[in-house]
C-alpha positions as a Markdown table, in Angstrom:
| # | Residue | x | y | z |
|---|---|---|---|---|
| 1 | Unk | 12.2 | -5.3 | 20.0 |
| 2 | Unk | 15.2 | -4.9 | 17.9 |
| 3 | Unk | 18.1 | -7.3 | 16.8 |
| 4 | Unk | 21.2 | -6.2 | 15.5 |
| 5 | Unk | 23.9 | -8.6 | 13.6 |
| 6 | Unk | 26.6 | -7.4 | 11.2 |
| 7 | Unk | 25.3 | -4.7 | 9.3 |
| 8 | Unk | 21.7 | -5.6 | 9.9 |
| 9 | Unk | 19.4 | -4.4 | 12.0 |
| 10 | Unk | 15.3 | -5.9 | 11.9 |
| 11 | Unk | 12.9 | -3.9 | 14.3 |
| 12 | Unk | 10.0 | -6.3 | 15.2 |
| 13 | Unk | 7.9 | -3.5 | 16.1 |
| 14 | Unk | 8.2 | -2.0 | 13.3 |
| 15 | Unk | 8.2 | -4.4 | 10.4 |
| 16 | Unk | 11.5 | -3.2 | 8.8 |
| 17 | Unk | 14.6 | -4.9 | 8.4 |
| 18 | Unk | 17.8 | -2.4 | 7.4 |
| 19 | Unk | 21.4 | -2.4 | 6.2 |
| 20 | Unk | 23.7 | 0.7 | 7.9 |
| 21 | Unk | 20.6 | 3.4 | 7.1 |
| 22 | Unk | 18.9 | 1.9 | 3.6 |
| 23 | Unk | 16.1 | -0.2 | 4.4 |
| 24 | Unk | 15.6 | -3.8 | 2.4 |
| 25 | Unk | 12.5 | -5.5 | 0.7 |
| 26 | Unk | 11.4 | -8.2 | 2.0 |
| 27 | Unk | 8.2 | -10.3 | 1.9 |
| 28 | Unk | 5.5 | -10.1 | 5.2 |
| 29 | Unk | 6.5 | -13.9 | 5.5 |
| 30 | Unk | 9.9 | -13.8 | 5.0 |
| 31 | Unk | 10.0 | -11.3 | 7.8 |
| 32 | Unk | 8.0 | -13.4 | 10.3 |
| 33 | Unk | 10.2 | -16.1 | 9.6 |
| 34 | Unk | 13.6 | -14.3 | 10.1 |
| 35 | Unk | 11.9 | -12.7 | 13.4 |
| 36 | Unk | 11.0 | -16.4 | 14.6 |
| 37 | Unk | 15.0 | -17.4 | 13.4 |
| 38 | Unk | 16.0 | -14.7 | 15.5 |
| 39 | Unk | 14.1 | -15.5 | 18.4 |
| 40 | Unk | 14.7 | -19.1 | 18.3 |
| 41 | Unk | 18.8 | -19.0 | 17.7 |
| 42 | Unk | 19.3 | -21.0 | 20.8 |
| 43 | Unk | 18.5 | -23.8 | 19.0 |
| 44 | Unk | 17.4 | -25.8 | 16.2 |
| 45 | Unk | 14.2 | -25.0 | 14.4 |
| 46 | Unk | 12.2 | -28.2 | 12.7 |
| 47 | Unk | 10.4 | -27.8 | 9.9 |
| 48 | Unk | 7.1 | -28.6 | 11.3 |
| 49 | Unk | 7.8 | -25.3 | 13.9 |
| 50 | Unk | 8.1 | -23.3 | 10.9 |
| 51 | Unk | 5.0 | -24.6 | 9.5 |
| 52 | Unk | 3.1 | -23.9 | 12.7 |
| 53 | Unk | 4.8 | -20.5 | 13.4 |
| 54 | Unk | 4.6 | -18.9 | 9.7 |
| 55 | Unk | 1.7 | -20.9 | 8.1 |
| 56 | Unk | -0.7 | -21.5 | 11.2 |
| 57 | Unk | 0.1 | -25.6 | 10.9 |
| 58 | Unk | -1.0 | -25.6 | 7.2 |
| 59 | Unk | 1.0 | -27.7 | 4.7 |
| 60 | Unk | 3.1 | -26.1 | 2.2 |
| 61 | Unk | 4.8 | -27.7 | -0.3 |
| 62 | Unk | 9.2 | -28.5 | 0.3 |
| 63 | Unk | 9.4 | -26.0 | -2.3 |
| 64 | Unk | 7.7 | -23.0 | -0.9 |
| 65 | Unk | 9.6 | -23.7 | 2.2 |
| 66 | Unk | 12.9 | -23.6 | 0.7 |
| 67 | Unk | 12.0 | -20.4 | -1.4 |
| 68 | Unk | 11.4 | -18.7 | 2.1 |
| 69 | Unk | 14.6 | -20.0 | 3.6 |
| 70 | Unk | 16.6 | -18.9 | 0.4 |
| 71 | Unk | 14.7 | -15.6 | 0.5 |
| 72 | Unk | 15.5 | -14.9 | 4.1 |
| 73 | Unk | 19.4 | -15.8 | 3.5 |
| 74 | Unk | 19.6 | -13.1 | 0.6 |
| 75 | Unk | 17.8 | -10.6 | 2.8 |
| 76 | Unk | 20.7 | -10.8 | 5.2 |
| 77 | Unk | 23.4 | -11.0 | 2.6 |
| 78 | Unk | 23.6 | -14.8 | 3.2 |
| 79 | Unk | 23.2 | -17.6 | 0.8 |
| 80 | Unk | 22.9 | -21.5 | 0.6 |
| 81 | Unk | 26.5 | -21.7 | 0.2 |
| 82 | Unk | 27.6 | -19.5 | 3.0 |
| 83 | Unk | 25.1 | -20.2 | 5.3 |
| 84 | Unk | 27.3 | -17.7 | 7.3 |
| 85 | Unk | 23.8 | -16.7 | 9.7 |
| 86 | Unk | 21.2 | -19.5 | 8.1 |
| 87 | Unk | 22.9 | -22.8 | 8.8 |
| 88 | Unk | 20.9 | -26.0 | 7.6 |
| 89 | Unk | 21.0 | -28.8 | 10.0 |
| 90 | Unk | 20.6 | -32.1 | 8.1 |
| 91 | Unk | 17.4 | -34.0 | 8.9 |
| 92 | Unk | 17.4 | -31.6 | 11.7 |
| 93 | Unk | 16.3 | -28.1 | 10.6 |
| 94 | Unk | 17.6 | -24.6 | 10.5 |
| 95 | Unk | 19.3 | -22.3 | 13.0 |
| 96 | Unk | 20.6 | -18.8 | 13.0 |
| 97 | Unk | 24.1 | -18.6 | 14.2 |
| 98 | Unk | 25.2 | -15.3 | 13.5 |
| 99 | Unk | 26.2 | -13.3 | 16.3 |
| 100 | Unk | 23.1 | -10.9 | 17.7 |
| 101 | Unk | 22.8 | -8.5 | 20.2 |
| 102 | Unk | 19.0 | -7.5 | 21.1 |
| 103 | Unk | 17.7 | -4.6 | 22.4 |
| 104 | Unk | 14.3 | -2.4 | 22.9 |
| 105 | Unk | 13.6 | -0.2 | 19.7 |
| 106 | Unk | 14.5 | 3.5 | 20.1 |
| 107 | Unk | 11.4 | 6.2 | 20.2 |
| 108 | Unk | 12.0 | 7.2 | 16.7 |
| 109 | Unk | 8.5 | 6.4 | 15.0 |
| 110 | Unk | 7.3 | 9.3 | 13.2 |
| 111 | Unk | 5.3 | 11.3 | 14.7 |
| 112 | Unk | 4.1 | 14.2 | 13.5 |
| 113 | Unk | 4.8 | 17.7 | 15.6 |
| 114 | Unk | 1.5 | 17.8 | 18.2 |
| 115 | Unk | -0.6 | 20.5 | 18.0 |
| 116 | Unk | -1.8 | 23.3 | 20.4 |
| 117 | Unk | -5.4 | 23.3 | 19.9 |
| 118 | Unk | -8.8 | 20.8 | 19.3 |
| 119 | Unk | -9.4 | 18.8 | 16.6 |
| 120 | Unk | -11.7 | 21.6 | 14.4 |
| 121 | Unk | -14.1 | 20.5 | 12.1 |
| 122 | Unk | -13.4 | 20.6 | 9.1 |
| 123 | Unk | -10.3 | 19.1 | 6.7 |
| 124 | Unk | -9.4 | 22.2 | 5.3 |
| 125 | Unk | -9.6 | 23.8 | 8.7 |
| 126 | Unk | -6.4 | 21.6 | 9.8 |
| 127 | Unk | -4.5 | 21.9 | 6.8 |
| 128 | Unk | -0.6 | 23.2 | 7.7 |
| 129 | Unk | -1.6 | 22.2 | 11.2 |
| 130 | Unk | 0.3 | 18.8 | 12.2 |
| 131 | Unk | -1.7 | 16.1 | 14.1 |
| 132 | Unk | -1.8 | 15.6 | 17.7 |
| 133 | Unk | 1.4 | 13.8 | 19.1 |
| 134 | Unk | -0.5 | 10.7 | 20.4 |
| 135 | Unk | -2.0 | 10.5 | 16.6 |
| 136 | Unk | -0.4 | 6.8 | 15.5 |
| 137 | Unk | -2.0 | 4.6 | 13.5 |
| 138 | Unk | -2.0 | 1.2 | 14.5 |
| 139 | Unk | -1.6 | -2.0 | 12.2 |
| 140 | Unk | -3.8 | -5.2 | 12.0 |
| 141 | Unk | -4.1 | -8.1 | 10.1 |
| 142 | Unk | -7.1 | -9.9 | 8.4 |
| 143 | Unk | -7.7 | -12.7 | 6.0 |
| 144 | Unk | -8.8 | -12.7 | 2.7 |
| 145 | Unk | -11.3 | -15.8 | 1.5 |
| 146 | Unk | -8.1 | -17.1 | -0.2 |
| 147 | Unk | -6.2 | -17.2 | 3.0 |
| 148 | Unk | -4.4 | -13.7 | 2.0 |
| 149 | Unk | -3.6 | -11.9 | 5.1 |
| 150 | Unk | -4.3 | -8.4 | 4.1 |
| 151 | Unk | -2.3 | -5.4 | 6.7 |
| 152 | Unk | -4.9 | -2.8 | 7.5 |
| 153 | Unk | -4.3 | 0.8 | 9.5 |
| 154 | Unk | -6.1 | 2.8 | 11.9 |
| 155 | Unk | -5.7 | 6.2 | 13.0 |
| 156 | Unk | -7.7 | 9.2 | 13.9 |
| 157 | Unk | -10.8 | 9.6 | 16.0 |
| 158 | Unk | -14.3 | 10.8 | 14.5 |
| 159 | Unk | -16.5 | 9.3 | 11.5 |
| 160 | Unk | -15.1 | 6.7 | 9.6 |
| 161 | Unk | -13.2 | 7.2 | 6.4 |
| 162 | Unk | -11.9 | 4.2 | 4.3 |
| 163 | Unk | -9.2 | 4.7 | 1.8 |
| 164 | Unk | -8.8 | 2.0 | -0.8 |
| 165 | Unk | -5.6 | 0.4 | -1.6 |
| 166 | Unk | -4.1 | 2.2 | -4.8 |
| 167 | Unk | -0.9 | 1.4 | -6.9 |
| 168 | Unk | 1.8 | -0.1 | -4.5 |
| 169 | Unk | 1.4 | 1.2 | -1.2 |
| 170 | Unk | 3.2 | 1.0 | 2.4 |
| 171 | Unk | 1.0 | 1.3 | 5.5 |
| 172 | Unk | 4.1 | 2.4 | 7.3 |
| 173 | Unk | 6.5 | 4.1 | 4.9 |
| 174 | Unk | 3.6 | 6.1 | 3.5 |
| 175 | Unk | 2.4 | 7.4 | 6.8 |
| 176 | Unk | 5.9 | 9.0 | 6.9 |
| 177 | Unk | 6.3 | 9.8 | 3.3 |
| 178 | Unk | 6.9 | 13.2 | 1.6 |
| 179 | Unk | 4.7 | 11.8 | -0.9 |
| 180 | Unk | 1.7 | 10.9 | 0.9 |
| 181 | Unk | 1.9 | 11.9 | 4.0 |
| 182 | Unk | 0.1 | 15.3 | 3.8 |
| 183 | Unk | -2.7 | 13.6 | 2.6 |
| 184 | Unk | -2.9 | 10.8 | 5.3 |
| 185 | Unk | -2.4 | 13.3 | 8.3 |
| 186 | Unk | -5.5 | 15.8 | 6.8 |
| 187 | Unk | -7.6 | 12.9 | 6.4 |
| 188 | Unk | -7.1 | 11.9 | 9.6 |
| 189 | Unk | -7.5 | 14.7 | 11.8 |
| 190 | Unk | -10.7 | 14.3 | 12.0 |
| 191 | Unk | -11.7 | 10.8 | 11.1 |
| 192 | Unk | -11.1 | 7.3 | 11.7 |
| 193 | Unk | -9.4 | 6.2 | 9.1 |
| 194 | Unk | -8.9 | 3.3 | 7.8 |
| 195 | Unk | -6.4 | 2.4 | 4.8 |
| 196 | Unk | -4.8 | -0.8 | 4.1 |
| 197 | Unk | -1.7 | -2.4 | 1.6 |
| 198 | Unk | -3.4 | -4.6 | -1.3 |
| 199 | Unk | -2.4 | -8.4 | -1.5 |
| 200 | Unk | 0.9 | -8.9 | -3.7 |
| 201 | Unk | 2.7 | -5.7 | -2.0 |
| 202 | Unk | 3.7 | -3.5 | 1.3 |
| 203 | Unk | 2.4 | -5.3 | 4.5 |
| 204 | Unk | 0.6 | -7.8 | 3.1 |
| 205 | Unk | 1.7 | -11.4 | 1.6 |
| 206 | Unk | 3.3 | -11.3 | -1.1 |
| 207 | Unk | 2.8 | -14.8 | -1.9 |
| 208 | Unk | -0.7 | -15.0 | -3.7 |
| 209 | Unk | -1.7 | -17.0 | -6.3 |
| 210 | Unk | -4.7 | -14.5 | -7.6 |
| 211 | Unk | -4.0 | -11.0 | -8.3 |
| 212 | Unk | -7.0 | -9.8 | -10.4 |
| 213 | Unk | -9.9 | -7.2 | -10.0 |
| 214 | Unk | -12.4 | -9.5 | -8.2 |
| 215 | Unk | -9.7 | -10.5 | -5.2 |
| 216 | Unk | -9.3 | -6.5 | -4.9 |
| 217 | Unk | -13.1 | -6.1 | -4.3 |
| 218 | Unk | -12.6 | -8.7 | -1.7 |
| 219 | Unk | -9.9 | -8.0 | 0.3 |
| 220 | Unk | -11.5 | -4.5 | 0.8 |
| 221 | Unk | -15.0 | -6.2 | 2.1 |
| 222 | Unk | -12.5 | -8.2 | 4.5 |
| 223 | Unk | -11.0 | -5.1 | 6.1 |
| 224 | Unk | -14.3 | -3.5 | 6.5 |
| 225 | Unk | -16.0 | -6.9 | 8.5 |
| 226 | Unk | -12.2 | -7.0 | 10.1 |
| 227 | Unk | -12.7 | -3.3 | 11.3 |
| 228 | Unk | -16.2 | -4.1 | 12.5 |
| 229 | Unk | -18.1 | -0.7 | 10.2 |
| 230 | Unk | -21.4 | -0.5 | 9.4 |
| 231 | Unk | -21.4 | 2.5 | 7.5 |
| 232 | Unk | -18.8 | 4.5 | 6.0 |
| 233 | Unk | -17.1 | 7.1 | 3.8 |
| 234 | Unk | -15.3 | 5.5 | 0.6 |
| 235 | Unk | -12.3 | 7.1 | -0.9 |
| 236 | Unk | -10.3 | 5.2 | -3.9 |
| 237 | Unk | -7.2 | 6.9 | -5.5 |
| 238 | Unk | -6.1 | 5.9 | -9.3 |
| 239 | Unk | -7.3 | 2.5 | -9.5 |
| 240 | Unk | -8.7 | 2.4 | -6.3 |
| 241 | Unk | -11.6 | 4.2 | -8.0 |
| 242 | Unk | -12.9 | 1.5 | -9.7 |
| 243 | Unk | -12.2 | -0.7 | -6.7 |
| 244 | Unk | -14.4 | 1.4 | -5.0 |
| 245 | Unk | -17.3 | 1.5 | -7.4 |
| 246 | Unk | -17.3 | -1.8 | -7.4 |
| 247 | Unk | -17.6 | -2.3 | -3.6 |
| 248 | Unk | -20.4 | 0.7 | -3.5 |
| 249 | Unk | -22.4 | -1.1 | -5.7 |
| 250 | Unk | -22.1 | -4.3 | -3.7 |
| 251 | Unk | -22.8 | -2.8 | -0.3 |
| 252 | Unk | -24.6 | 0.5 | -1.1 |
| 253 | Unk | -26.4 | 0.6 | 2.3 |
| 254 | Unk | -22.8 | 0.6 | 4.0 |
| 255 | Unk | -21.4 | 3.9 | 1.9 |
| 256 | Unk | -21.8 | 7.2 | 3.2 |
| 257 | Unk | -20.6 | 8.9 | 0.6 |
| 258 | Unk | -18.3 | 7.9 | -2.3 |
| 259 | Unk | -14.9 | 10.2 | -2.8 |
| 260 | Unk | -12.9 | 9.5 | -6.4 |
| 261 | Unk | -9.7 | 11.3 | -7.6 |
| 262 | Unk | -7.7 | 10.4 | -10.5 |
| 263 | Unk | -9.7 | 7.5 | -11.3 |
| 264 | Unk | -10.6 | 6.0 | -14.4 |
| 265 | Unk | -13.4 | 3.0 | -15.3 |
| 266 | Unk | -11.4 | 1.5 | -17.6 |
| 267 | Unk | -7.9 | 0.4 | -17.6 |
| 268 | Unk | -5.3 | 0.8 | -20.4 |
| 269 | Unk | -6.3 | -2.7 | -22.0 |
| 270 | Unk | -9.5 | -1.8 | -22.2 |
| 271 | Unk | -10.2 | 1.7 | -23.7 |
| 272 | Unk | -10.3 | 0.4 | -27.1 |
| 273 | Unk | -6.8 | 2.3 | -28.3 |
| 274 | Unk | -4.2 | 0.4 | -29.6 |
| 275 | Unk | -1.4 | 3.3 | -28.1 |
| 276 | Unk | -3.0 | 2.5 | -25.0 |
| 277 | Unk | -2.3 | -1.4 | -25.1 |
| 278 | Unk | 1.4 | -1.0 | -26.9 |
| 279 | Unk | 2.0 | 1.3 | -23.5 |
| 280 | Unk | 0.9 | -1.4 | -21.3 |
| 281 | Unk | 3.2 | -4.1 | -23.0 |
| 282 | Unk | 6.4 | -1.5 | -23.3 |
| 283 | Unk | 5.8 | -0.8 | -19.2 |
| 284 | Unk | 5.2 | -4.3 | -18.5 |
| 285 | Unk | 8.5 | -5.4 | -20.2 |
| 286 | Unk | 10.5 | -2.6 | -18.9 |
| 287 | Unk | 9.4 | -3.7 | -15.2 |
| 288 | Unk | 10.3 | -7.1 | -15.7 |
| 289 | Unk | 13.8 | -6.2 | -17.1 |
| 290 | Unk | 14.3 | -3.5 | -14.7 |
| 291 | Unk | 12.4 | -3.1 | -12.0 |
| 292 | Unk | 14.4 | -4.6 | -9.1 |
| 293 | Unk | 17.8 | -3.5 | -9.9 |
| 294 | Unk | 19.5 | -0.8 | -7.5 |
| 295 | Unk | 19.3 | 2.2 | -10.7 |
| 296 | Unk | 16.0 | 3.5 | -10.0 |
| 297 | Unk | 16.2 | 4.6 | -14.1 |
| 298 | Unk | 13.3 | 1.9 | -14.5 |
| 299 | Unk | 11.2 | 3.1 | -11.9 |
| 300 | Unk | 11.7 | 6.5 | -12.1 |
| 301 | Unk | 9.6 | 6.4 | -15.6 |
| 302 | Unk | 7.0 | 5.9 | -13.5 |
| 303 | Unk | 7.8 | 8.1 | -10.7 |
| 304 | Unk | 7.8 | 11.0 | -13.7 |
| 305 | Unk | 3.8 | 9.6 | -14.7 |
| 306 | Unk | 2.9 | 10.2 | -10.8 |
| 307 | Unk | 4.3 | 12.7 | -9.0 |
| 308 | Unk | 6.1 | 14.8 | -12.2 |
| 309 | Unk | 6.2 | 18.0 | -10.2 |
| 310 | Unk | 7.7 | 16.8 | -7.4 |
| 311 | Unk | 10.8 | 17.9 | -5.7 |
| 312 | Unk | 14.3 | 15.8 | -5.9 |
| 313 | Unk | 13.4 | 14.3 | -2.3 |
| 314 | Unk | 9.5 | 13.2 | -3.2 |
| 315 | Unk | 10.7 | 11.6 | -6.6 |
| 316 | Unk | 13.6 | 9.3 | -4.6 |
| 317 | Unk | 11.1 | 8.7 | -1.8 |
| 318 | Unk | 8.7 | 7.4 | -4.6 |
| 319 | Unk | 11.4 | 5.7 | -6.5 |
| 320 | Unk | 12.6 | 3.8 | -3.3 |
| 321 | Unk | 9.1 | 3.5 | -2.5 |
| 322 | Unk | 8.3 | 1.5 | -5.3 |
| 323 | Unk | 11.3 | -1.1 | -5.1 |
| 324 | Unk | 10.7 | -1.8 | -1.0 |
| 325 | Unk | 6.4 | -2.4 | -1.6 |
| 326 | Unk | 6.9 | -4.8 | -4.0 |
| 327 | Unk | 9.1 | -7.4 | -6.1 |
| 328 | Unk | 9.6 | -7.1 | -9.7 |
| 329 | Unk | 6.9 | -10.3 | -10.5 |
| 330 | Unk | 4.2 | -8.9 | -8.4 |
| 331 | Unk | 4.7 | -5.4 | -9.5 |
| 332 | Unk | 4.2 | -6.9 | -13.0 |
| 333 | Unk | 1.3 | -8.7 | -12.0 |
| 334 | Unk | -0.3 | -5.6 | -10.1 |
| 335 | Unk | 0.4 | -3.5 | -13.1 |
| 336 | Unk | -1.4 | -5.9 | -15.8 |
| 337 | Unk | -4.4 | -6.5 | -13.2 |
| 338 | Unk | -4.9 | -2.9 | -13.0 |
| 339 | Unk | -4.7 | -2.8 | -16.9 |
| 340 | Unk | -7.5 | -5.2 | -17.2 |
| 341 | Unk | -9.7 | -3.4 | -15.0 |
| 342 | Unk | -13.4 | -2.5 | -16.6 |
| 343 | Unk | -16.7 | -1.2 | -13.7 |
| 344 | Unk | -18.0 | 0.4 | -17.2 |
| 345 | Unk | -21.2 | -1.5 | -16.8 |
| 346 | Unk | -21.7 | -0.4 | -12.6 |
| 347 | Unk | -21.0 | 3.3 | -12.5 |
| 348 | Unk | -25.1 | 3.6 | -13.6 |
| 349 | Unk | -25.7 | 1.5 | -10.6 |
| 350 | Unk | -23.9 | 3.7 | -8.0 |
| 351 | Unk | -26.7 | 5.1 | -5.6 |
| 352 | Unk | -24.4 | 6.6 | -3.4 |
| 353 | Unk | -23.4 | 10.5 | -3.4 |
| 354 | Unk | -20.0 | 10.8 | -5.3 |
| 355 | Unk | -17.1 | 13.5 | -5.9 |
| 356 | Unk | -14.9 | 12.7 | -8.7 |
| 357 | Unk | -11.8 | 14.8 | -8.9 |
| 358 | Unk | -9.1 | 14.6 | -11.6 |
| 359 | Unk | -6.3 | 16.9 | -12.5 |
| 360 | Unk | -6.4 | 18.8 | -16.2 |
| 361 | Unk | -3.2 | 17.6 | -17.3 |
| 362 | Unk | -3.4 | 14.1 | -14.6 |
| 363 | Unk | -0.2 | 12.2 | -16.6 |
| 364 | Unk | -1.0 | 8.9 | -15.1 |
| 365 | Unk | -4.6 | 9.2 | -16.1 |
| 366 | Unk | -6.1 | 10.8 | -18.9 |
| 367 | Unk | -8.5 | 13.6 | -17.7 |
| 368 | Unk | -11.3 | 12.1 | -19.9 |
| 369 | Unk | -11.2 | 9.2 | -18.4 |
| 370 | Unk | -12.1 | 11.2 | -15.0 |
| 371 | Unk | -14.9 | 12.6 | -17.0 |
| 372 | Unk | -16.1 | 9.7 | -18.1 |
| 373 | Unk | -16.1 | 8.5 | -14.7 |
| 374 | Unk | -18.0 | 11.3 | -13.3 |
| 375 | Unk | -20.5 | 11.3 | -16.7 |
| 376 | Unk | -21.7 | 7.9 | -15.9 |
| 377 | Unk | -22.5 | 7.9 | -12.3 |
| 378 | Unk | -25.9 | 9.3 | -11.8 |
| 379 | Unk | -25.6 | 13.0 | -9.7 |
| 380 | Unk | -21.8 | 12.7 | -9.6 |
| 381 | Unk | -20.3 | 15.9 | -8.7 |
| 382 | Unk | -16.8 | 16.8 | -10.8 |
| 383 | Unk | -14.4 | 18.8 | -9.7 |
| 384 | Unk | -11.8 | 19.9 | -12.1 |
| 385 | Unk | -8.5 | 20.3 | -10.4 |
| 386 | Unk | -5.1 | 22.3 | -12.1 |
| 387 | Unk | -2.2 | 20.6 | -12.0 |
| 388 | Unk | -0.2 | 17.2 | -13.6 |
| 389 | Unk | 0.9 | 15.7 | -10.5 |
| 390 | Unk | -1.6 | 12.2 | -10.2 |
| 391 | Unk | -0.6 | 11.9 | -6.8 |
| 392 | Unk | -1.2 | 15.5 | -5.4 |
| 393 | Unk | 1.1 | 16.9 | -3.3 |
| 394 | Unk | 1.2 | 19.6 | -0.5 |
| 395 | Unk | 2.6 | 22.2 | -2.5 |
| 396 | Unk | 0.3 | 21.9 | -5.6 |
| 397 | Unk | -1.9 | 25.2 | -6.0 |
| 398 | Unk | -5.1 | 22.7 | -6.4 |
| 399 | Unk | -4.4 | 21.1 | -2.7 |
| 400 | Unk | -6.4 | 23.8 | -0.6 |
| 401 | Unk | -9.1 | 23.5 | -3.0 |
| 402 | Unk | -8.6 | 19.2 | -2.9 |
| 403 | Unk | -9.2 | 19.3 | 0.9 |
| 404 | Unk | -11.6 | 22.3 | 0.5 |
| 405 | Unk | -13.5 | 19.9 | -1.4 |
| 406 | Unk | -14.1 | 16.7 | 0.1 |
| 407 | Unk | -14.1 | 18.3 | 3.1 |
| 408 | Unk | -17.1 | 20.0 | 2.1 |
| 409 | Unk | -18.5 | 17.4 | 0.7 |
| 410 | Unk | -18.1 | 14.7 | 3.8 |
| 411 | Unk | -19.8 | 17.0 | 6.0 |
| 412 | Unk | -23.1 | 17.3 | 3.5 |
């Protein structure tokens, strides 16, 4: 379903909300309540419908409330003054009076060009081959202890393969991404796999009031018991390393096998250099100052740390990427949780069989620190990859050996 007002058009289907062809941030909640706006205009909504719509009938404070309302307004280019689409009724409620015109979404999900023969094999057997047109992922949602509804994807058929979240991710822009979506299409050729966006950013709420290590560890234990697995693969990315080491020594009788690349144990905070926590103060200020403005100069420092050899097209995919999966508070808080991070202490209790990659010249992540990493788990394998892209890309000359890799190792 798709409404269209003004310059606006919000696809229900598929979670995105757009201005002419630039798509806008907005918050999981914010979105459900503009959808239920939208498909309530006929009349006035009370605040009590809100509350049972968008919070399940829980109380929220007059304050949250309003900060959703106001939040909606400037997604739409409204405000509390206009009120030219959000109108307050007193004592009554809200309503959206804009003018709307509603229709079915057009078949332009991204699928990836089918393929002629089987599924084979292997991962490195499929890579350059495009996925099977009926290959779609499909989203979900599960809850957190703390109430954090967490957005999880599926895709793929064969032995399961979960990916932990890594820094600021989009279930749905990622699947389509220049970036990432290389990586997401081999994985899945021949797995179930299942990925999901960490609390604070992409699909998930935004609104959380813990954004630490331990709340990682847990939303990934909820999107396992949400998908129902017993026993797994594990792959973590960048900080999803340690996310995953954590989990694995948790629930060792659940991982298959344990997959690391470009991780680290420790994060910037705590490797005992004071360079490395004067760079974690000079990125956290310059994300605070800049990070939601419309000149991607702030983010594209940190486009240049991940993806440095990327073409003109990855780095504004990864620069836009940044700004829609996340406002500039959370991002800040994401950011300094990851720089806190320290599994020193579990990587000698890992029992499971573990790959650690890491690229020579990794910029995000020192390669030592993927050394360490491998050092300290007992019969880790490391693999030594060329290159100084952290997130690797298609066109890398260490990709076929990447897939090569872990393909080889899933199968053992």
């Amino acid at each position: 379903m798709q409404f269209v007002f003004g310059d606006y058009a919000l696809d229900v289907g598929r979670r995105e909300l757009r201005r002419g062809s630039g798509l806008v941030a907005i918050e999981p909640q914010v979105f459900d309540l503009l959808v239920y706006l939208l498909q309530n205009r006929d009349r006035v909504v009370s605040k009590d419908d809100l509350l049972e719509a968008i919070w399940g009938g829980r109380i929220v404070s007059e304050s949250t409330l309003t900060s959703r309302i106001n939040a909606a307004r400037r997604a739409v280019g409204d405000s509390g003054e206009q009120q030219a689409l959000i109108r307050t009724i007193a004592r009554k409620g809200i309503r959206f009076v804009g003018a709307v015109n509603e229709g079915k979404t057009a078949d332009t999900s991204m699928r990836p060009v089918g393929q002629t023969h089987a599924a084979a094999p292997s991962l490195r057997h499929d890579m350059g081959q495009d996925l099977r047109q009926d290959m779609r992922q499909d989203i979900h949602f599960c809850t957190a202890p703390d109430g954090v509804r967490i957005a999880y994807a599926e895709v793929g058929h064969g032995p399961p393969l979960v990916k932990t979240a890594n820094w600021l991710s989009h279930l749905e822009y990622d699947w389509q991404s220049p970036v990432w979506k290389h990586l997401l299409h081999a994985l899945a050729a021949n797995h179930r796999l299942v990925r999901y966006d960490a609390r604070g950013n992409g699909l998930s709420d935004w609104e959380v009031d813990e954004i630490s290590f331990d709340p990682f560890v847990r939303d990934l234990e909820s999107v396992v018991e949400a998908t129902g697995l017993r026993r797994f693969a594990l792959m973590g990315i960048s900080q999803g390393c340690a996310v995953s080491v954590a989990y694995a020594v948790r629930h060792p009788e659940r991982v298959s096998h344990l997959v690391l690349y470009g991780g680290f144990a420790r994060g910037r905070r705590k490797r005992g250099s004071v360079v490395g926590t004067e760079q974690s103060e000079a990125f956290l200020t310059l994300m605070r100052h800049g990070w939601g403005q419309e000149n991607p100069a702030f983010r594209q420092m940190f486009t240049s740390l991940f993806i440095p050899g990327g073409t003109s097209e990855q780095m504004q995919w990864f620069n836009d990427l940044q700004r829609i999966t996340a406002s500039p508070q959370n991002a800040v808080r994401i950011r300094h949780a990851v720089d806190e991070i320290d599994v020193s202490n579990l990587l000698a209790q890992v029992k499971v069989p573990t790959l650690v990659l890491h690229c020579r010249n990794d910029a995000a992540q020192p390669f030592e620190e993927g050394r360490q990493l491998a050092a300290a788990i007992p019969g880790a394998r490391f693999v030594a990859l060329e290159g100084s892209n952290h997130v690797i890309l298609e066109s890398d000359p260490a990709w076929p050996r990447f897939i090569e890799e872990i393909s080889n190792f899933l199968q053992s």
